[in-house]
KOLMIMI-545971 format. One line per field, with one value per atom (N, C-alpha, C): residue number from 1; residue in one letter; atom name; x, y, z. Coordinates in steps of 0.02 Angstrom, whole numbers. Layout:
% KOLMIMI-545971
pos <- c(NUM	...)
code <- c(A	...)
site <- c(CA	...)
c1 <- c(X	...)
c2 <- c(Y	...)
c3 <- c(Z	...)
This chain:
% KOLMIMI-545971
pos <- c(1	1	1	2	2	2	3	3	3	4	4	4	5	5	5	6	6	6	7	7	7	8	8	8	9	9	9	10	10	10	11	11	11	12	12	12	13	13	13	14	14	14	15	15	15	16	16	16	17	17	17	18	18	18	19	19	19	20	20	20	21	21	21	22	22	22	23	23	23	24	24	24	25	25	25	26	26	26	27	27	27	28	28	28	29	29	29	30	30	30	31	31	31	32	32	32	33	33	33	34	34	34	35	35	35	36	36	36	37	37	37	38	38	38	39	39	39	40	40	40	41	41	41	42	42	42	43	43	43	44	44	44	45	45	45	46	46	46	47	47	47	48	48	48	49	49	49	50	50	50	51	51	51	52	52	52	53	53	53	54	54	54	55	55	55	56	56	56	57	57	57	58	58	58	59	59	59	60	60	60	61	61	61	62	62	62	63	63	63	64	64	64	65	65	65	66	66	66	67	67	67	68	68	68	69	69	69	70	70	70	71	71	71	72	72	72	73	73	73	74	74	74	75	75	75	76	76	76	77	77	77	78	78	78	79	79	79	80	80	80	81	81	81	82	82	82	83	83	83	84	84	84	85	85	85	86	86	86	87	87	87	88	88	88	89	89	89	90	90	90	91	91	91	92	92	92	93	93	93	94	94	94	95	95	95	96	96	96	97	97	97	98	98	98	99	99	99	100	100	100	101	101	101	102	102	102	103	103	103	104	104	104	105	105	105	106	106	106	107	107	107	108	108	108	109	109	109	110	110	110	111	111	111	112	112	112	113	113	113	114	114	114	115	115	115	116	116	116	117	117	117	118	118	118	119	119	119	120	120	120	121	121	121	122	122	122	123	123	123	124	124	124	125	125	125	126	126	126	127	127	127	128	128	128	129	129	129	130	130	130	131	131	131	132	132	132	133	133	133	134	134	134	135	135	135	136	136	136	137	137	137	138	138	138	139	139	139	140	140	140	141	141	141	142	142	142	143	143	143	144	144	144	145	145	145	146	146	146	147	147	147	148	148	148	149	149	149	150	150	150	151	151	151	152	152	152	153	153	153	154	154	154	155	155	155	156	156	156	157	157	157	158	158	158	159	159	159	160	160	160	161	161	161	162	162	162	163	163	163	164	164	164	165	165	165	166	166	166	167	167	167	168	168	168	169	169	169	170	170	170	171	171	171	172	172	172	173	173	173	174	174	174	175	175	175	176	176	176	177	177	177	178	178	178	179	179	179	180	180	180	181	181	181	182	182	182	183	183	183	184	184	184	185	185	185	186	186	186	187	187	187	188	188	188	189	189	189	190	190	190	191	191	191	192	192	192	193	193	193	194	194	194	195	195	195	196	196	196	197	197	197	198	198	198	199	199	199)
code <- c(X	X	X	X	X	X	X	X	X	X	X	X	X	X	X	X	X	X	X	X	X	X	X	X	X	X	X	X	X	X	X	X	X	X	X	X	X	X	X	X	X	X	X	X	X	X	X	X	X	X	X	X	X	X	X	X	X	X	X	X	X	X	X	X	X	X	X	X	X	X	X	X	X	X	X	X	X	X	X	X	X	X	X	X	X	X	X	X	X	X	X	X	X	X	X	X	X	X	X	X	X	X	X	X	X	X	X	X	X	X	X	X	X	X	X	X	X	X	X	X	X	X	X	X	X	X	X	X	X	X	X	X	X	X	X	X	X	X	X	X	X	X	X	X	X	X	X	X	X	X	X	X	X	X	X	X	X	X	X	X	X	X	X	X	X	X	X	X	X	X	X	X	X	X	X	X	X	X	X	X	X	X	X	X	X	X	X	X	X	X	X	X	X	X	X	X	X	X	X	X	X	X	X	X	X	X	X	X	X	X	X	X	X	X	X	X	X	X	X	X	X	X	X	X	X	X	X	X	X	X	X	X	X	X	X	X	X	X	X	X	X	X	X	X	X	X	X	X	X	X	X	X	X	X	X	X	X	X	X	X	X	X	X	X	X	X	X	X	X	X	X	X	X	X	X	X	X	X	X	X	X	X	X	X	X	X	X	X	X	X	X	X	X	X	X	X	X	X	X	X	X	X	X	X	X	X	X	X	X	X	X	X	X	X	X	X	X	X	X	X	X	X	X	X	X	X	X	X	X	X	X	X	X	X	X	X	X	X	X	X	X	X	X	X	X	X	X	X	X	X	X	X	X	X	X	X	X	X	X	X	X	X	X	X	X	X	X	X	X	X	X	X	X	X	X	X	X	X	X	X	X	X	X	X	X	X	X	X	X	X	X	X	X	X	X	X	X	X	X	X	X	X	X	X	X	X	X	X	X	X	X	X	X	X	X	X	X	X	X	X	X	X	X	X	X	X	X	X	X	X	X	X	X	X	X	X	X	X	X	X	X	X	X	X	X	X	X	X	X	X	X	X	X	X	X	X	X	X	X	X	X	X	X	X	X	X	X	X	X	X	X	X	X	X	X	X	X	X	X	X	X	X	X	X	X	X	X	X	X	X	X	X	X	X	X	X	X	X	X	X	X	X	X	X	X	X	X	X	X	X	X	X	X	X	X	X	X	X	X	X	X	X	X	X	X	X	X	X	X	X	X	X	X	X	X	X	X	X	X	X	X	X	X	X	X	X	X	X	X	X	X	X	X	X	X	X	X	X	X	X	X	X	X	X	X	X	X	X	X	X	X	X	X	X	X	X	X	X	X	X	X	X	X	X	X	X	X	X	X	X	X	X	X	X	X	X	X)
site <- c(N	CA	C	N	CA	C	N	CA	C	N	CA	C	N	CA	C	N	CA	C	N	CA	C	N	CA	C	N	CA	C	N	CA	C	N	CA	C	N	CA	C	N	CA	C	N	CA	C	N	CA	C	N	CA	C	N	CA	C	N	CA	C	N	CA	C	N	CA	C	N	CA	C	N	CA	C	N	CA	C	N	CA	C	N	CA	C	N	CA	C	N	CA	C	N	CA	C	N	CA	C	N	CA	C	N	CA	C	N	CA	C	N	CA	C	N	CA	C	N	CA	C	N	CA	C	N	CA	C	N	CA	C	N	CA	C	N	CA	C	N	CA	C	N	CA	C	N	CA	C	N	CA	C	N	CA	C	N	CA	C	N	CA	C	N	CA	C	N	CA	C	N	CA	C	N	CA	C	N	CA	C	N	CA	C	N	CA	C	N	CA	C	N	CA	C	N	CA	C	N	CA	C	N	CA	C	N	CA	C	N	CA	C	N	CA	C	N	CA	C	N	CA	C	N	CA	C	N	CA	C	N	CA	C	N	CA	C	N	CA	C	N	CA	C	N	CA	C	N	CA	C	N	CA	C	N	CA	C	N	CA	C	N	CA	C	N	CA	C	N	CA	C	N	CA	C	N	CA	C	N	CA	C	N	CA	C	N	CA	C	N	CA	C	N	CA	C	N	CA	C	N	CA	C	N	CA	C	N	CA	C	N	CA	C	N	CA	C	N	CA	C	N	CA	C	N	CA	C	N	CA	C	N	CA	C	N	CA	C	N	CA	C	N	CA	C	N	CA	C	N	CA	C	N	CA	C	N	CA	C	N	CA	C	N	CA	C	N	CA	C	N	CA	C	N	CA	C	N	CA	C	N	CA	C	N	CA	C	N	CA	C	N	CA	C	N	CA	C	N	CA	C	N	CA	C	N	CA	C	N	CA	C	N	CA	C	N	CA	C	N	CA	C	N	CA	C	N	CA	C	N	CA	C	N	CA	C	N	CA	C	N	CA	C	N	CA	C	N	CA	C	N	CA	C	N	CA	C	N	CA	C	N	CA	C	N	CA	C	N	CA	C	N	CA	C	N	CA	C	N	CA	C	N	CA	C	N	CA	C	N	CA	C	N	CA	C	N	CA	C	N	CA	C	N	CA	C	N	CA	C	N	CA	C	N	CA	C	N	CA	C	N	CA	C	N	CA	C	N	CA	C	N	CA	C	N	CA	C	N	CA	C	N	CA	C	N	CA	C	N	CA	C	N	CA	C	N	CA	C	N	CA	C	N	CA	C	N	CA	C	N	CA	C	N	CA	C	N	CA	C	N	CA	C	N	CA	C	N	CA	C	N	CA	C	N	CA	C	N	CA	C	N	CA	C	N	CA	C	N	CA	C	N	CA	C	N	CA	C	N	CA	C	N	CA	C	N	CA	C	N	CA	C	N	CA	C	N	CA	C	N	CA	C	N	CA	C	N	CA	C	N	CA	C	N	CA	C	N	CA	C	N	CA	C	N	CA	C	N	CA	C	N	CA	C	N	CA	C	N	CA	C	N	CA	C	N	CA	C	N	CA	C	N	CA	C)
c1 <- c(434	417	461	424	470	455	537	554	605	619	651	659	702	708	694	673	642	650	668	677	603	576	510	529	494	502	450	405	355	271	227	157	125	99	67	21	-16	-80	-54	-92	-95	-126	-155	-203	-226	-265	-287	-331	-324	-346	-402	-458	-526	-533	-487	-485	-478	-495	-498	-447	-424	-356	-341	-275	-255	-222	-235	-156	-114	-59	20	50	87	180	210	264	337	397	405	458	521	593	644	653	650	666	705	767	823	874	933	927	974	952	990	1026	1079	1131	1134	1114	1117	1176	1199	1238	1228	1203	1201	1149	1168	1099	1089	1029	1045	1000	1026	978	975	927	911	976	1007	1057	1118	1152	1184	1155	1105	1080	1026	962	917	872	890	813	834	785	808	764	855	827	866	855	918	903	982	979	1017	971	977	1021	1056	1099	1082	1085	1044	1062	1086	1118	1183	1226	1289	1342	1368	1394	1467	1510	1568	1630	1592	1635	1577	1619	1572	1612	1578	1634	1657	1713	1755	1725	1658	1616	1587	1554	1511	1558	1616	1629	1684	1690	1703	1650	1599	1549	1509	1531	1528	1570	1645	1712	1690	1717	1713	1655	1591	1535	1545	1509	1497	1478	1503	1501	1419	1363	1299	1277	1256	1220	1191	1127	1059	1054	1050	1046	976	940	878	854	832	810	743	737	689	674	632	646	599	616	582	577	535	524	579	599	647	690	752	793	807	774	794	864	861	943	972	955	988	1070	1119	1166	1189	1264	1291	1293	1291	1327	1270	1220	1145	1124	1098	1067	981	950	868	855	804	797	725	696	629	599	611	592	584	601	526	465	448	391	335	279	244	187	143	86	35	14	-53	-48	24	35	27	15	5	47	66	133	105	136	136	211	187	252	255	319	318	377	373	428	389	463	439	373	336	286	331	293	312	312	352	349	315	274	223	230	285	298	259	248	198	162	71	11	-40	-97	-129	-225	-238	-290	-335	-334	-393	-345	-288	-228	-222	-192	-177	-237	-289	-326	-410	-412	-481	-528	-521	-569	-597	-661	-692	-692	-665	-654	-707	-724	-783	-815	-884	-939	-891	-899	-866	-909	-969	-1031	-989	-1047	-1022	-1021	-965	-969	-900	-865	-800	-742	-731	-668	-608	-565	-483	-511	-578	-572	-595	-562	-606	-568	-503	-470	-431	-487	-441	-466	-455	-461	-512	-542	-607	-579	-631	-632	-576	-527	-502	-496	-574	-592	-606	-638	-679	-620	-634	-597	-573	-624	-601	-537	-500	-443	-414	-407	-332	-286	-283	-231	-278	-208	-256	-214	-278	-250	-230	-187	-143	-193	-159	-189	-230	-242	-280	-273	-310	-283	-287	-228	-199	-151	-129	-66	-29	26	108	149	191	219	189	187	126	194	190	201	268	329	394	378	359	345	331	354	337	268	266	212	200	139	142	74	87	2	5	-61	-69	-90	-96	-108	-127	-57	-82	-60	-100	-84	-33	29	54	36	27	-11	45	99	152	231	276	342	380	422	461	527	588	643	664	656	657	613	552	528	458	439	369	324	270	230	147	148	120	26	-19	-83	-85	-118	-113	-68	-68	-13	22	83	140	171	199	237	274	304	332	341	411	399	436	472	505	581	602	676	680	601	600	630	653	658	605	595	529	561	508	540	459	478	424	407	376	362	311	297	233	174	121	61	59)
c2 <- c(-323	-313	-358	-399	-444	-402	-395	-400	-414	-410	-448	-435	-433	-426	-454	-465	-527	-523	-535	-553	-562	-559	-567	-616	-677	-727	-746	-767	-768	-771	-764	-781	-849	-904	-969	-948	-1027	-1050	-1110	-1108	-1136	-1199	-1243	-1291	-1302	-1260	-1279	-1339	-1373	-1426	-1462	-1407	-1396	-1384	-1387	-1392	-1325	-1266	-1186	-1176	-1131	-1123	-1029	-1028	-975	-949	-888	-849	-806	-838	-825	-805	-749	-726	-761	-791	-843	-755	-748	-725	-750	-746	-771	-723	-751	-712	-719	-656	-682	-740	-749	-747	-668	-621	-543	-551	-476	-478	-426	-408	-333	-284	-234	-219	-143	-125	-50	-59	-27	-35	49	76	142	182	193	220	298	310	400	436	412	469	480	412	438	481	438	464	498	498	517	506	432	395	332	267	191	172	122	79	17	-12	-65	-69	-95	-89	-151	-181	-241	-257	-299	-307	-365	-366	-438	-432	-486	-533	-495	-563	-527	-509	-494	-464	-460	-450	-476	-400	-332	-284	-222	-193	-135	-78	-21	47	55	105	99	114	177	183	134	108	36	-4	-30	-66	-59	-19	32	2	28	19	-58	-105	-154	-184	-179	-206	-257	-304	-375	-417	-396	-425	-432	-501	-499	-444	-450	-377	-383	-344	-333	-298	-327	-262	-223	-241	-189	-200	-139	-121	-58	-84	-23	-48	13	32	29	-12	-12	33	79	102	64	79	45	81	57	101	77	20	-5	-86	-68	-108	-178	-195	-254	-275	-348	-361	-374	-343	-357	-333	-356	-318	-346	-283	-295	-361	-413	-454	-522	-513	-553	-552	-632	-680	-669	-620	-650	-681	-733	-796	-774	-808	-833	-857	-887	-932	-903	-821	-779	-785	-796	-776	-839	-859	-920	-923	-962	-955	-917	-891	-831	-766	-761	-686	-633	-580	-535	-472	-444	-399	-343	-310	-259	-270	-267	-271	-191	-150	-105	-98	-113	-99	-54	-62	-17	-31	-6	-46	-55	-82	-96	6	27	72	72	101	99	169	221	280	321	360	402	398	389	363	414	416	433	438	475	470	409	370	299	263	258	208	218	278	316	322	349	366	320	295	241	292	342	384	334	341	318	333	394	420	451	494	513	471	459	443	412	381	353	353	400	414	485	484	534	620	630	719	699	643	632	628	643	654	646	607	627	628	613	645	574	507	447	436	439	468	493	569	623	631	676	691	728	777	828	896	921	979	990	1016	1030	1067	1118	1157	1200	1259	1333	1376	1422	1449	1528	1529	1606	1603	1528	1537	1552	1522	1549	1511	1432	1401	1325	1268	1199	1204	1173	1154	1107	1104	1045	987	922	873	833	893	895	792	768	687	724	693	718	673	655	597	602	583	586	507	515	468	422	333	301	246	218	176	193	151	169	218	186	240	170	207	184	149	96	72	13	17	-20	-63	-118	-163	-193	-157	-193	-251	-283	-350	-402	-428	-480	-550	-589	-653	-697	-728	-793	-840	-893	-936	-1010	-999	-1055	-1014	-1047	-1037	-1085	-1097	-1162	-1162	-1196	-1184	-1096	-1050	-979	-935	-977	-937	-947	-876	-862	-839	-897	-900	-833	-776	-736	-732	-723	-719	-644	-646	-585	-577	-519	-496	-446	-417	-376	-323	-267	-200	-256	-214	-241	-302	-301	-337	-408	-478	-521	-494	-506	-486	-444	-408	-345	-357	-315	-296	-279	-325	-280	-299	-263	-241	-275	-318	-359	-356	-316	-275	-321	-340	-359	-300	-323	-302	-249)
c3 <- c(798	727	684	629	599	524	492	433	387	333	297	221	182	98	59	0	-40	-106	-154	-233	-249	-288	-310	-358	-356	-403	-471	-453	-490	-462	-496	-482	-494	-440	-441	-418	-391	-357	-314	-264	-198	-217	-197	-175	-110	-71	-7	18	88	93	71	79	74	-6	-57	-135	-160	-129	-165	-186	-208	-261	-222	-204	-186	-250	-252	-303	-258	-270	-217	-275	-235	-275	-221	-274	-209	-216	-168	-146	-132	-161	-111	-59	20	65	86	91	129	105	132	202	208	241	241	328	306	354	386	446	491	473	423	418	465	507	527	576	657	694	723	700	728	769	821	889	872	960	936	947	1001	1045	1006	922	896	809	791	733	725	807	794	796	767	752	763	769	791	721	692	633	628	586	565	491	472	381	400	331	317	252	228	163	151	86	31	-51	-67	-110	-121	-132	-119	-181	-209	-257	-270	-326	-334	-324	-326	-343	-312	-250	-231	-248	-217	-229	-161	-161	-85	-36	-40	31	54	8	34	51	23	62	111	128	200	253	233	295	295	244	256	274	300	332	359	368	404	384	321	317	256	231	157	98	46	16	-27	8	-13	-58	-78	-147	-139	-92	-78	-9	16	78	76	131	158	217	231	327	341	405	433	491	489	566	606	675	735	781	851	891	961	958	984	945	949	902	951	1019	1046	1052	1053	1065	976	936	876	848	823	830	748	755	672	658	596	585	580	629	637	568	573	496	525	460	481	407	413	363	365	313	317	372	395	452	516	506	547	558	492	469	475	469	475	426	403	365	424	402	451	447	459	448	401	454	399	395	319	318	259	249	217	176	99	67	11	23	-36	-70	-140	-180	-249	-296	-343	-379	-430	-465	-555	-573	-657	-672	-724	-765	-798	-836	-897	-952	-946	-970	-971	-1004	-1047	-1054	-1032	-1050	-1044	-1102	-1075	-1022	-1016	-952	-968	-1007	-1020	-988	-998	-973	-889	-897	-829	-754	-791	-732	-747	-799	-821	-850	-865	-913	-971	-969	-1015	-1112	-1101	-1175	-1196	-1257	-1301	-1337	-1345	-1389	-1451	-1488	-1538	-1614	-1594	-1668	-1686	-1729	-1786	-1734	-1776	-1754	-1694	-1687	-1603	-1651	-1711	-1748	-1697	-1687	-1654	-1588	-1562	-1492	-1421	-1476	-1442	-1359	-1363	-1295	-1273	-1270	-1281	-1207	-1158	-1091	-1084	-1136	-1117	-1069	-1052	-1032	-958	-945	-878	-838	-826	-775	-819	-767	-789	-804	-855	-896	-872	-797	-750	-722	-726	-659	-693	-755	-799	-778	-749	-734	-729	-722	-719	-649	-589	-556	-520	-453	-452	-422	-462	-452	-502	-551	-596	-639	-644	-655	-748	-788	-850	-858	-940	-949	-912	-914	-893	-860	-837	-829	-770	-791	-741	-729	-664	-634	-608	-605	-562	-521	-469	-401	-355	-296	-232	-212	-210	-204	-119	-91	-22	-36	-34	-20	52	92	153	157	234	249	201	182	119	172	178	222	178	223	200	200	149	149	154	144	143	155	204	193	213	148	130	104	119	105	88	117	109	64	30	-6	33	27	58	20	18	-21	1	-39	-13	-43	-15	-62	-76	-169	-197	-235	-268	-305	-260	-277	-243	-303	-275	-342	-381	-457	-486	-514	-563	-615	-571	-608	-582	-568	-499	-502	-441	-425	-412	-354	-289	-218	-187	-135	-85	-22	37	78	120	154	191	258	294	388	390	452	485	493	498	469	540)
């Protein structure tokens, strides 16, 4: 299983041979540093955590358990079903990865606060003629009036985006000097962290 950390850089276009025009997010990937490898028999479970971009001032736990390694900012786990010959201290780069492949990337999405259900969930809204006073998008009716409760799930405003987000098999279409050029869009805003597995 190949993966890897990535900066989200910005959104282009490709030029493929044949003239079509791809839309790619460039990613910086890497290059991240094995800081932790962890099997079943001491933790449980088999993962490895990876550390990426490096930073001028940690707090004393972290850098405790980063001793002898560059001091990382962001660290997160991959689990696996077997960790191979990988050990502390191992450089994975871009240069895993190849144009063809396909990965699954999930990081945060953009925040959007408070919205409501036209924003949130694509409700169409009320009629906009005479007699819809105040009610152009308003949510309408939210169930029969025997339960005496709304229930769960019910789609209603509230807070939209910053959450966990995963887009499957998005193909690479280019990877060059560490940035991997991905087709599609990916979570979040520029800056963001994602977390890049094979498909």
């Amino acid at each position: 299983m190949k993966f890897i950390l990535a900066k989200k850089i910005e959104m282009s276009q490709i030029f493929r041979p044949d003239g079509t025009v791809v839309p790619v997010t460039l990613l910086q990937a890497g290059p991240c540093i094995v800081t932790q490898v962890k099997d079943d028999e001491r933790d449980g479970y088999t993962a490895v955590q990876l550390g990426f971009t490096e930073t001028k001032k940690l707090a004393k736990p972290q850098e405790n358990h980063l001793k002898g390694l560059p001091k990382l900012q962001i660290l997160r786990e991959f689990r696996m079903t077997e960790v191979n010959d990988m050990k502390r201290g191992d450089t994975i780069d871009a240069t895993k990865f190849v144009a063809g492949d396909r990965v699954h990337v999930t990081g945060t999405s953009k925040g959007k606060g408070f919205q409501g259900t036209v924003k949130r969930h694509g409700f169409h809204g009320s009629p906009a003629s005479h007699g819809h006073k105040d009610q152009l998008r308003m949510p309408g009716s939210i169930g029969a009036g025997g339960v005496q409760r709304v229930f769960k799930g019910k789609k209603m405003a509230g807070q939209t985006g910053n959450a966990r987000v995963t887009v499957k098999n998005l193909e690479i279409v280019d990877v060059k000097d560490g940035v991997i050029a991905l087709k599609g869009a990916v979570p979040g805003a520029r800056n963001t962290i994602l977390e890049i597995r094979s498909a």
